[in-house]
C-alpha positions, 0 to 999 in steps of 0.5 A, spaced: 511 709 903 511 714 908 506 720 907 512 725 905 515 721 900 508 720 896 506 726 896 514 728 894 512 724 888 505 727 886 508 733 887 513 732 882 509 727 877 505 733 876 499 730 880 497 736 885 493 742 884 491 748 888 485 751 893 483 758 890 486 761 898 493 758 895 492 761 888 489 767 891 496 767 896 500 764 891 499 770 887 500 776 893 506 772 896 510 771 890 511 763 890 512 760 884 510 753 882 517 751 882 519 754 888 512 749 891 516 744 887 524 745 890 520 746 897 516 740 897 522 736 894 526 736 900 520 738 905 519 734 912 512 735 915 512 739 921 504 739 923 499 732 921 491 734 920 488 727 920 482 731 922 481 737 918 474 739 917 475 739 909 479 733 910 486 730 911 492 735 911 499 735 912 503 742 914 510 741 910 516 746 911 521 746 905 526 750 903 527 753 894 534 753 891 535 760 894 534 758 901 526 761 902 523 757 907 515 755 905 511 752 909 505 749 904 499 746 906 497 740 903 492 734 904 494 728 904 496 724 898 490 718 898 487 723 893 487 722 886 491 729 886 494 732 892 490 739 894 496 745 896 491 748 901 495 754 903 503 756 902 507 762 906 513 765 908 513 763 915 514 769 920 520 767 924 517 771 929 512 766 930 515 759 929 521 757 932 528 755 926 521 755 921 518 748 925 516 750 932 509 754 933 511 760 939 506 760 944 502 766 945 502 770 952 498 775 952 501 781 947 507 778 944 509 771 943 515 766 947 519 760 946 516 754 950 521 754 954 520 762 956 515 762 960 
């Protein structure tokens, strides 16, 4: 089963809990449980962290039922609960359609292809 779909499953078995920074950001950012659970539900991992210092992580993006695109980090589903690490909102100015880092030039950031 592809990583997605297992962590999909957790998510909706209620098998998943939070860090504190993704509590902490929860609360600031306005994210709901629910929202976690719509964007995650139909979320596709853009990022792979095999090598994360506190263990292995995925960066997914979904979006809610009112089109709010979230980016939720989260480890992988080999635990018993999948850890949500961190969520946001991402900053269109640095992602590119929400699923492609810009690239930074000094001051400001670029497309890929801008430079």
């Amino acid at each position: 089963m592809p990583v997605i779909e297992e962590i999909c499953k957790k998510i909706a078995q209620n098998r998943f809990e939070y860090s504190q920074h993704a509590v902490d950001q929860s609360i600031i950012r306005h994210i709901g449980v629910s929202e976690l659970s719509e964007a995650i539900a139909h979320g596709e991992i853009i990022e792979d962290y095999p090598d994360d210092k506190y263990g292995p992580s995925c960066l997914i993006l979904g979006f809610t039922l009112e089109q709010r695109p979230l980016h939720i980090q989260c480890s992988y589903p080999s635990r018993p609960l999948v850890k949500i690490i961190t969520l946001y909102e991402p900053d269109v100015k640095l992602w590119i359609d929400f699923k492609i880092r810009r690239t930074k030039h000094g001051n400001s950031y670029l497309e890929k292809d801008d430079g």
